[in-house]
Predicted model as a PDB file, atoms N, CA, C, CB and O in Angstrom, pLDDT in the B-factor column:
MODEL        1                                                                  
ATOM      1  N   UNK A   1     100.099 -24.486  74.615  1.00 50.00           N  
ATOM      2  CA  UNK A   1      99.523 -23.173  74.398  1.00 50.00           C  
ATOM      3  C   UNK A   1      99.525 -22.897  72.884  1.00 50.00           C  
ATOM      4  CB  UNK A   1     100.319 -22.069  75.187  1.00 50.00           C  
ATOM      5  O   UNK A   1     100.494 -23.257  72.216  1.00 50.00           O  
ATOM      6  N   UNK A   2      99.045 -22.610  72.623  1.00 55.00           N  
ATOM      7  CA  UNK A   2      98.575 -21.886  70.740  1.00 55.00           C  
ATOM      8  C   UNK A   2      98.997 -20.790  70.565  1.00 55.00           C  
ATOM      9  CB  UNK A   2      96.950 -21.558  70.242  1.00 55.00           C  
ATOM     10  O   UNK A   2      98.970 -19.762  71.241  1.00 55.00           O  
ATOM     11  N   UNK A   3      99.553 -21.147  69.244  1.00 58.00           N  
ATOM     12  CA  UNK A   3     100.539 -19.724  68.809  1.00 58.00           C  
ATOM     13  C   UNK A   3      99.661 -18.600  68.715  1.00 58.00           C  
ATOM     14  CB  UNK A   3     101.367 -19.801  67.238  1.00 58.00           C  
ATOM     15  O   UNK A   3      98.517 -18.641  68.262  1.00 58.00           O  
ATOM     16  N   UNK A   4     100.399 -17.336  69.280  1.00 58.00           N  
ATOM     17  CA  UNK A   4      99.718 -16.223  68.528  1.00 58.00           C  
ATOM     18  C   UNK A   4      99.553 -15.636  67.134  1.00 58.00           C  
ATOM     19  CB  UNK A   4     100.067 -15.428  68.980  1.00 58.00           C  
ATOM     20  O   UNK A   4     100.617 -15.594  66.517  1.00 58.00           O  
ATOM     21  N   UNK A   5      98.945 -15.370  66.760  1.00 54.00           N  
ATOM     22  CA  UNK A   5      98.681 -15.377  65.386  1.00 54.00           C  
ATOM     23  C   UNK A   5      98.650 -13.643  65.499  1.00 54.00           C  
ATOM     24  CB  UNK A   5      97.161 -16.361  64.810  1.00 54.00           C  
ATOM     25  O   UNK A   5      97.763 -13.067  66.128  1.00 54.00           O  
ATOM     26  N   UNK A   6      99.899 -12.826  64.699  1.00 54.00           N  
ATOM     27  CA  UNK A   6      99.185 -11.205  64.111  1.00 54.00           C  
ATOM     28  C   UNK A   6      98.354 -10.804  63.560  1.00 54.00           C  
ATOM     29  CB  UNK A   6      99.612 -10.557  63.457  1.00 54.00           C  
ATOM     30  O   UNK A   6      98.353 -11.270  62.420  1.00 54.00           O  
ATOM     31  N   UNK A   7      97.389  -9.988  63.773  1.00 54.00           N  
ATOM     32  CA  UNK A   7      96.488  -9.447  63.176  1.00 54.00           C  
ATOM     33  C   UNK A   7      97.033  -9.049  61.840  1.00 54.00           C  
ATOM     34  CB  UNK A   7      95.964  -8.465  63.940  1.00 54.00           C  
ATOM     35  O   UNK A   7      98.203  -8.678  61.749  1.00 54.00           O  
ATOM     36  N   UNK A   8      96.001  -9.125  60.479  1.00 55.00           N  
ATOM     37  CA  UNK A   8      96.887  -8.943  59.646  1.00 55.00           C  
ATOM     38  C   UNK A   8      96.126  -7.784  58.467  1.00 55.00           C  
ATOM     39  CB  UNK A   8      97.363 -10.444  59.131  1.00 55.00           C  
ATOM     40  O   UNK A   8      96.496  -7.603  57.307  1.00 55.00           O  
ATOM     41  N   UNK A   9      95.300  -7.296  58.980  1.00 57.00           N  
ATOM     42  CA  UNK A   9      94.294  -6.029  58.700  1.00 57.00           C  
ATOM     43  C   UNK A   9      92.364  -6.604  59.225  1.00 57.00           C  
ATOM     44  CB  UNK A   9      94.473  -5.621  56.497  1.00 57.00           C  
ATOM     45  O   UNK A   9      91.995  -7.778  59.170  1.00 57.00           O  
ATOM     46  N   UNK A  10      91.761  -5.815  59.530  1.00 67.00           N  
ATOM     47  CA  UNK A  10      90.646  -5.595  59.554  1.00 67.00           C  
ATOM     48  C   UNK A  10      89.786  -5.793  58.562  1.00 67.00           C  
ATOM     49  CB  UNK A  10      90.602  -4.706  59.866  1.00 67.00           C  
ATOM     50  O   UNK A  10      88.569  -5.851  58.742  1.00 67.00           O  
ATOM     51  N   UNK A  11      90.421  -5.926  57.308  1.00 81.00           N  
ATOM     52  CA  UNK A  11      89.575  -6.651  56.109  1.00 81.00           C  
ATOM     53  C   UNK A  11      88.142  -5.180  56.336  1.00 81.00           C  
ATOM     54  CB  UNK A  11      88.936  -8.972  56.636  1.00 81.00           C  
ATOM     55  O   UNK A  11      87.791  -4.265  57.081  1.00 81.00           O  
ATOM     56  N   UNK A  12      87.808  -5.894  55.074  1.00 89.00           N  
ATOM     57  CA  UNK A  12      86.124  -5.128  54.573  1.00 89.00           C  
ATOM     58  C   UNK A  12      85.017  -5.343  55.359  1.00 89.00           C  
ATOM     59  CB  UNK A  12      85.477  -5.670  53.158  1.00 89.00           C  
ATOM     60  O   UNK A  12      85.156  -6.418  55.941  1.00 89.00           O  
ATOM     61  N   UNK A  13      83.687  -4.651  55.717  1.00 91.00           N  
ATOM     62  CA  UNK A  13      83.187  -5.342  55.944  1.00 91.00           C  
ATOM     63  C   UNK A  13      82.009  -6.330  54.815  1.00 91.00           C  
ATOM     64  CB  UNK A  13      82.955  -4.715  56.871  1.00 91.00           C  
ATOM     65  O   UNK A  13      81.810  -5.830  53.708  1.00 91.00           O  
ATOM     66  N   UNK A  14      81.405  -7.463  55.096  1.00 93.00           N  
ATOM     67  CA  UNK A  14      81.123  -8.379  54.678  1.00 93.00           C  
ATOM     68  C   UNK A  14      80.493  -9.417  55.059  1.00 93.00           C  
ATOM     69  CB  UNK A  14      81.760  -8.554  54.400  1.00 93.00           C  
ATOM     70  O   UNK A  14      80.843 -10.105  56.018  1.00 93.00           O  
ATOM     71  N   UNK A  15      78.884  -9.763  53.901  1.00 95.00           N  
ATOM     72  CA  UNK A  15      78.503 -11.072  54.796  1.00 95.00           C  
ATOM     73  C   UNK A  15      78.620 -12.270  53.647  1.00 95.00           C  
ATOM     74  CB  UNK A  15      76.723 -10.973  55.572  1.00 95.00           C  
ATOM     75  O   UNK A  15      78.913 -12.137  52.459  1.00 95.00           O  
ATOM     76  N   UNK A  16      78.354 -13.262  54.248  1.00 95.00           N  
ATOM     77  CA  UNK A  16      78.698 -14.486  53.543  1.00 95.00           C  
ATOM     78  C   UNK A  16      77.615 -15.201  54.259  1.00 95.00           C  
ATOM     79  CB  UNK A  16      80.282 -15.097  53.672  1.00 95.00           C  
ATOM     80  O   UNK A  16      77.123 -14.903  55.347  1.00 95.00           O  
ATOM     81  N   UNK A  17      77.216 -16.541  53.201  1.00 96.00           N  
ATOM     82  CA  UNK A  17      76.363 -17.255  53.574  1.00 96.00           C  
ATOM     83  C   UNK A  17      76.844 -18.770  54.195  1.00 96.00           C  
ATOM     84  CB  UNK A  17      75.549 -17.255  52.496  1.00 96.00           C  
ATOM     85  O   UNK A  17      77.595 -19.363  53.420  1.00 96.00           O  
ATOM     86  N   UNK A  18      76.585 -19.392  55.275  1.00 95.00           N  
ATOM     87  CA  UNK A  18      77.416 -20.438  55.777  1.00 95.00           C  
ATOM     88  C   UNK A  18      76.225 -21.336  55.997  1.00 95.00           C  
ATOM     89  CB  UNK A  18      78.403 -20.091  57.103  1.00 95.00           C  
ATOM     90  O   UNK A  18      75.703 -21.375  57.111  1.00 95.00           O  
ATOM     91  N   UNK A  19      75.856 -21.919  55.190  1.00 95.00           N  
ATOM     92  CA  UNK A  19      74.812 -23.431  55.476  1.00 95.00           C  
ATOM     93  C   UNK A  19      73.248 -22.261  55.514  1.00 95.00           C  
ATOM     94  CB  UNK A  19      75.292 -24.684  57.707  1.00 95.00           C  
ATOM     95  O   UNK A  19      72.990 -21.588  54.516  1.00 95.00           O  
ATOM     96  N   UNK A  20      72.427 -22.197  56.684  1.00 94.00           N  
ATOM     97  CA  UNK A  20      71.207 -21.575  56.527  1.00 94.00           C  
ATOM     98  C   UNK A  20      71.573 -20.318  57.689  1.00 94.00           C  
ATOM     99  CB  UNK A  20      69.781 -22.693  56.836  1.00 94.00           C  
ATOM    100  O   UNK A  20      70.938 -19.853  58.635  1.00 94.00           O  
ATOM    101  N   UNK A  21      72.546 -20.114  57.266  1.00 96.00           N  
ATOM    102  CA  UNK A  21      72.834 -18.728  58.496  1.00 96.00           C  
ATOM    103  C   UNK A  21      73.523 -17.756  57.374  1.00 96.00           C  
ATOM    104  CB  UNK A  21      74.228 -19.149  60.195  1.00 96.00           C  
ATOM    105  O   UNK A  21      73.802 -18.033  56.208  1.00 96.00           O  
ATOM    106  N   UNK A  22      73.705 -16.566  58.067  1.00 97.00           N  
ATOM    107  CA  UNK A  22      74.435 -15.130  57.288  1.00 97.00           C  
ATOM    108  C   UNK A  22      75.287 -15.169  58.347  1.00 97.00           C  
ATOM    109  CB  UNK A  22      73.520 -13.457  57.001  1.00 97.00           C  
ATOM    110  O   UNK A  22      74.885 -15.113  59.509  1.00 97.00           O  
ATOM    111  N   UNK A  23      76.686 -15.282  57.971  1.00 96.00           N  
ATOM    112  CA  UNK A  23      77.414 -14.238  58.740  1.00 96.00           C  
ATOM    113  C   UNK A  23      78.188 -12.940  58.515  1.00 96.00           C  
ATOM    114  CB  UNK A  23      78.127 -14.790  59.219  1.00 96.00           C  
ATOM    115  O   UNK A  23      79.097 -12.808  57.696  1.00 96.00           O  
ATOM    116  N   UNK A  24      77.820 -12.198  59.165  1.00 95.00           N  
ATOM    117  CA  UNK A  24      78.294 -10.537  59.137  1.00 95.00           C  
ATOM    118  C   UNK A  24      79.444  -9.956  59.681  1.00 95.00           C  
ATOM    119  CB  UNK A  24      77.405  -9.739  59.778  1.00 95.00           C  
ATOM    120  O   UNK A  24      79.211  -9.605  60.838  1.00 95.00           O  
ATOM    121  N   UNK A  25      80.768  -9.668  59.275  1.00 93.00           N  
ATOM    122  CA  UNK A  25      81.945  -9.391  59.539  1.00 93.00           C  
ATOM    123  C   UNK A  25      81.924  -8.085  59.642  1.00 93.00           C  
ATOM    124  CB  UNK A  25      82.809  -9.866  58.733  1.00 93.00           C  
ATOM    125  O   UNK A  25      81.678  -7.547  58.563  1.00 93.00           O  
ATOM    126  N   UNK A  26      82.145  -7.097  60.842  1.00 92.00           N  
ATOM    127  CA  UNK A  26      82.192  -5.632  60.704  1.00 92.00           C  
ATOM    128  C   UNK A  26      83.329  -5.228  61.435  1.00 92.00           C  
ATOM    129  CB  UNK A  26      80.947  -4.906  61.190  1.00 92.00           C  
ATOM    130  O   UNK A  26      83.592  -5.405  62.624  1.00 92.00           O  
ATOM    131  N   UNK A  27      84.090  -4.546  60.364  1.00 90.00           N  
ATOM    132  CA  UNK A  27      85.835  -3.880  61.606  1.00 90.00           C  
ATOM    133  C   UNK A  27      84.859  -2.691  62.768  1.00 90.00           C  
ATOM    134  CB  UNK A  27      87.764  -2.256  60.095  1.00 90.00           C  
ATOM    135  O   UNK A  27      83.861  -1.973  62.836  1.00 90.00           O  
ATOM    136  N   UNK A  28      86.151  -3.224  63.574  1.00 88.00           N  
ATOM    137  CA  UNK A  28      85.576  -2.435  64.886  1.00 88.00           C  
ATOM    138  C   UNK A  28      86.613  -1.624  65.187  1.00 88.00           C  
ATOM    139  CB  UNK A  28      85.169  -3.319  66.218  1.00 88.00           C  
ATOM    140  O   UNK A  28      87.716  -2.169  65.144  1.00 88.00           O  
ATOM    141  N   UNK A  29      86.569  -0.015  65.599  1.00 86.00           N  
ATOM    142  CA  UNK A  29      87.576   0.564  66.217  1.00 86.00           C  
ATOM    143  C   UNK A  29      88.453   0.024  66.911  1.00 86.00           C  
ATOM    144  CB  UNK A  29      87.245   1.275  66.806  1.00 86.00           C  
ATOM    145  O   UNK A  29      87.913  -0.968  67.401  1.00 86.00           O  
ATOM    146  N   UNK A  30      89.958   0.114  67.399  1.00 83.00           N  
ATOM    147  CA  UNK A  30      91.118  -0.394  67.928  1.00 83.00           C  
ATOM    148  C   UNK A  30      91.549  -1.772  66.874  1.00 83.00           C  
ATOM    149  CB  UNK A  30      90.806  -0.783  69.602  1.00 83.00           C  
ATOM    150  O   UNK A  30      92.584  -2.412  67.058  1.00 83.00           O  
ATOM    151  N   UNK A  31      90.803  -2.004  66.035  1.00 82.00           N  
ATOM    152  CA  UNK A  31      90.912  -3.454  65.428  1.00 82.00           C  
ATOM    153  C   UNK A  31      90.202  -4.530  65.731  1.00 82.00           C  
ATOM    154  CB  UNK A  31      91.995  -3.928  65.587  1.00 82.00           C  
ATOM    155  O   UNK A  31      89.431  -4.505  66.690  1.00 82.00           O  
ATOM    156  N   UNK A  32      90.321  -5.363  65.145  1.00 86.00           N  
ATOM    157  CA  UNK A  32      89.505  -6.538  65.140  1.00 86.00           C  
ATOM    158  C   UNK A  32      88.451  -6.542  64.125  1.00 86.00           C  
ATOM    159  CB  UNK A  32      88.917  -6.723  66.406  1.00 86.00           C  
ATOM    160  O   UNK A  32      88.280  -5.866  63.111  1.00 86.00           O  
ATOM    161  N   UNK A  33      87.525  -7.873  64.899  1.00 89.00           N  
ATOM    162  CA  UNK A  33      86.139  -7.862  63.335  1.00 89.00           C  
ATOM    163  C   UNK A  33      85.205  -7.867  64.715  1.00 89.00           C  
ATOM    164  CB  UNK A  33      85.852  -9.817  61.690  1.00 89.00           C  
ATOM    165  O   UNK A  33      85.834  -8.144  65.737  1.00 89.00           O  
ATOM    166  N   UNK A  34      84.271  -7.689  64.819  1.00 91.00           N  
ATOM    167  CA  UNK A  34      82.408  -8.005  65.304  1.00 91.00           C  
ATOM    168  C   UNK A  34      81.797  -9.212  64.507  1.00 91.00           C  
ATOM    169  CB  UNK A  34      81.194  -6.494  64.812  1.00 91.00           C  
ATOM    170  O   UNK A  34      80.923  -8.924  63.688  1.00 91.00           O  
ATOM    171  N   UNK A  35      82.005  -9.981  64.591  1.00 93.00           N  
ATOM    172  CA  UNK A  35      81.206 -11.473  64.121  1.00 93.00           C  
ATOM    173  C   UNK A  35      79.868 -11.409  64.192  1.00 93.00           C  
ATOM    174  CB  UNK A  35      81.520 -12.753  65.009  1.00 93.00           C  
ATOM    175  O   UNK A  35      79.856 -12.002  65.271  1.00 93.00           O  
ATOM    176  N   UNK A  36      78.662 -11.199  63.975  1.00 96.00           N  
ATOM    177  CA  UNK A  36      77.989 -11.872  64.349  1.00 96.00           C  
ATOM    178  C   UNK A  36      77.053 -12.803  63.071  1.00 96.00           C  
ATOM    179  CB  UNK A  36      77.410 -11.045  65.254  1.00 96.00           C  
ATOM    180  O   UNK A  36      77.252 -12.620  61.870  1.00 96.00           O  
ATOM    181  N   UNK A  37      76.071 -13.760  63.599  1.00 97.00           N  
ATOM    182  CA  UNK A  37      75.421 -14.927  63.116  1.00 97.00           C  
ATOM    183  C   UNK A  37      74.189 -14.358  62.816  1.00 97.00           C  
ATOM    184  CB  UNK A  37      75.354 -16.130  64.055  1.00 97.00           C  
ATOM    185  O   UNK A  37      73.825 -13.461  63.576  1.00 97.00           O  
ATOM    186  N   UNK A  38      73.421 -14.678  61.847  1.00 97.00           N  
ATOM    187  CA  UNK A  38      72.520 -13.994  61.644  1.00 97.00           C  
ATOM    188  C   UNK A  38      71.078 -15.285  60.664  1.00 97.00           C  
ATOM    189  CB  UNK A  38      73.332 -12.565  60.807  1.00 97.00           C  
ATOM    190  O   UNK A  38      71.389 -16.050  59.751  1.00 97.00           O  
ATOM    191  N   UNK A  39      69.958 -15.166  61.111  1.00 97.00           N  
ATOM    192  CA  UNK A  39      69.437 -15.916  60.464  1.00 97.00           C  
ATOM    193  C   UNK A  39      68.300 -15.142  59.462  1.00 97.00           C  
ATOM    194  CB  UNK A  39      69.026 -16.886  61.369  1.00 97.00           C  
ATOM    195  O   UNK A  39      67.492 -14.392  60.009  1.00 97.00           O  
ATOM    196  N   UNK A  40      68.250 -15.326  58.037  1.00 96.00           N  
ATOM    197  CA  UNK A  40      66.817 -14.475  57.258  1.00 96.00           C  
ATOM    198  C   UNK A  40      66.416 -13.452  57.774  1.00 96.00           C  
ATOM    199  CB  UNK A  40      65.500 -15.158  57.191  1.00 96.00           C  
ATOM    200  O   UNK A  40      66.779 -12.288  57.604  1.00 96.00           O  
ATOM    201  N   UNK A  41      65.227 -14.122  58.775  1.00 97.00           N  
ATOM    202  CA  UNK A  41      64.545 -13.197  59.688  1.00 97.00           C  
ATOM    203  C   UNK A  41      65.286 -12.595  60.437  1.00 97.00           C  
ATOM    204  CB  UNK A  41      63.674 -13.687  60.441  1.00 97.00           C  
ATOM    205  O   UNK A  41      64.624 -11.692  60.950  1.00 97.00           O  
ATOM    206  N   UNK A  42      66.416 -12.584  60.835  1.00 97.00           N  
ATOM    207  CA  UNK A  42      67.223 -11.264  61.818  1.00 97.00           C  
ATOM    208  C   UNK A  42      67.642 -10.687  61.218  1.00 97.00           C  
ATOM    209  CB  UNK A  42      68.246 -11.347  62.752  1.00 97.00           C  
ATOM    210  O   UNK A  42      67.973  -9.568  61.608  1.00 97.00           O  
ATOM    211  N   UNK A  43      67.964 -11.231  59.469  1.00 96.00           N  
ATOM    212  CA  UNK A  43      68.652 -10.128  58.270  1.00 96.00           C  
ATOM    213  C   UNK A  43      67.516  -9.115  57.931  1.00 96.00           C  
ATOM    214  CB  UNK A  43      69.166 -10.979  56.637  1.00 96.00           C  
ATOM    215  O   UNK A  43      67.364  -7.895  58.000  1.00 96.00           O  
ATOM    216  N   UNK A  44      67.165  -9.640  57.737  1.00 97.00           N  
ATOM    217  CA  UNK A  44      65.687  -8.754  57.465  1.00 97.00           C  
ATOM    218  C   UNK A  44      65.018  -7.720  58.486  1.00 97.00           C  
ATOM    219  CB  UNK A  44      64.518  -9.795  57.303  1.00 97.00           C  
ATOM    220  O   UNK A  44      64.870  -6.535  58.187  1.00 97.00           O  
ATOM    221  N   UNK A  45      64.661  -8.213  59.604  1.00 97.00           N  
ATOM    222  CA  UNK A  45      64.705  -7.071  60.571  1.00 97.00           C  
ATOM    223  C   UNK A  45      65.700  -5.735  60.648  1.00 97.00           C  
ATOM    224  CB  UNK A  45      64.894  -7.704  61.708  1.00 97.00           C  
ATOM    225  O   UNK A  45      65.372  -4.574  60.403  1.00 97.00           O  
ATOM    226  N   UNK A  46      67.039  -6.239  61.065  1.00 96.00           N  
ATOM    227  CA  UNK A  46      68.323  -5.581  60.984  1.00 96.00           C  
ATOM    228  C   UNK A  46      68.104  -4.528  59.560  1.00 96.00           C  
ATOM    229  CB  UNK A  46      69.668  -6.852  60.837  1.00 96.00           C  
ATOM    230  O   UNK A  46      68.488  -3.363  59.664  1.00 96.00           O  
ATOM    231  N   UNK A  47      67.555  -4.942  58.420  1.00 96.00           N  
ATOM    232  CA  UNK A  47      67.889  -4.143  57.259  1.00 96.00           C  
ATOM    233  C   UNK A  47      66.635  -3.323  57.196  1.00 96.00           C  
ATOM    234  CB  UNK A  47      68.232  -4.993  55.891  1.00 96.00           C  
ATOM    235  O   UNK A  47      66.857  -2.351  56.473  1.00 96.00           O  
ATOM    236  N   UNK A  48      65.092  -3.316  57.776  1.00 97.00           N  
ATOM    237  CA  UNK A  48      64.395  -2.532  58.483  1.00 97.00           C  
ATOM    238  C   UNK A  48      65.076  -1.392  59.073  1.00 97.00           C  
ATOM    239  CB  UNK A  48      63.830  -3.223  59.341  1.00 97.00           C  
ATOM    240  O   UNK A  48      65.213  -0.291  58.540  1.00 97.00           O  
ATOM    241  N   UNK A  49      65.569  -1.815  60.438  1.00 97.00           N  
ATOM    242  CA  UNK A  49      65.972  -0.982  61.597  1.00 97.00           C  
ATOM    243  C   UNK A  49      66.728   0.020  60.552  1.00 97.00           C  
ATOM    244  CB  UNK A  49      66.976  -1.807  62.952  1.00 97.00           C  
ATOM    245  O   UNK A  49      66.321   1.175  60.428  1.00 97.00           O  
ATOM    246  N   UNK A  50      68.214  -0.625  59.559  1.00 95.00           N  
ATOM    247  CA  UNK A  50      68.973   0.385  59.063  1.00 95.00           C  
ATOM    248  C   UNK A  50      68.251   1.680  58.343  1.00 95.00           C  
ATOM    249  CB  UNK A  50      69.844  -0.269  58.173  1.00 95.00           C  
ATOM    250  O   UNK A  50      68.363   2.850  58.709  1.00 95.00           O  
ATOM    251  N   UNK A  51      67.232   1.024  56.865  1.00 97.00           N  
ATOM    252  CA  UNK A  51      66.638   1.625  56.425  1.00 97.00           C  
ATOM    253  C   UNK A  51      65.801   2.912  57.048  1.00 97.00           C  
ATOM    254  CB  UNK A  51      66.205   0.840  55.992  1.00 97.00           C  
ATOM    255  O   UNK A  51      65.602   4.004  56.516  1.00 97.00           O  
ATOM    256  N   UNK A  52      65.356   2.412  58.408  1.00 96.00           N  
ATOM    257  CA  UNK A  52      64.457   3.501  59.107  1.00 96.00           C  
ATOM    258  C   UNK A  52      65.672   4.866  59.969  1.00 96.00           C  
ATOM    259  CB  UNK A  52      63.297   2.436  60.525  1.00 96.00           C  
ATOM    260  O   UNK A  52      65.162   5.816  60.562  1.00 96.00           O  
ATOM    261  N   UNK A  53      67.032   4.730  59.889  1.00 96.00           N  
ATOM    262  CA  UNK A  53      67.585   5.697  60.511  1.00 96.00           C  
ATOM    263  C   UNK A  53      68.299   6.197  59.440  1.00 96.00           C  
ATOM    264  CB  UNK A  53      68.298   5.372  61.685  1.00 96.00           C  
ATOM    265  O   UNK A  53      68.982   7.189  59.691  1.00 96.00           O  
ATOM    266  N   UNK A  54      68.318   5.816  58.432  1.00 94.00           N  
ATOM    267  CA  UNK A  54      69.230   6.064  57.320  1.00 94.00           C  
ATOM    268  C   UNK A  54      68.240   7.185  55.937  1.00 94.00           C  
ATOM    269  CB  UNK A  54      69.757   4.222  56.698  1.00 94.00           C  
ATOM    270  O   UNK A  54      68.929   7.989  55.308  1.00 94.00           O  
ATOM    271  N   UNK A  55      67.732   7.158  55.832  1.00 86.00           N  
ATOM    272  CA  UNK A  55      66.915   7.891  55.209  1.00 86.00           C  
ATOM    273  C   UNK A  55      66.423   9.138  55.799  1.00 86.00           C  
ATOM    274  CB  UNK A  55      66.012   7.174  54.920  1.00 86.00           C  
ATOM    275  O   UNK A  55      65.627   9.842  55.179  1.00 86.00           O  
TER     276      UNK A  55                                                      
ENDMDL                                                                          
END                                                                             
């Protein structure tokens, strides 16, 4: 069985580039991160969608 490992903060959120993908780190209420994978075109959409509720 594999050790448990403590959570050790929620960190920032943050994306980083990993080969031809984005990945997007976002803290989530109770703790943890939201991972998700993201390619150009879904960054780009996604930053659409924000722009259009944010303004």
């Amino acid at each position: 069985m594999a050790a448990m490992k403590p959570r050790t903060g929620d960190g920032p959120m943050e994306v980083t580039k990993e080969g031809r993908s984005l990945i997007m780190r976002v803290p989530i209420d109770g703790g943890g991160r939201l991972v998700v994978e993201l390619n150009a075109e879904e960054a780009g959409k996604l930053k659409d969608c924000l722009l259009t509720v944010t303004e």
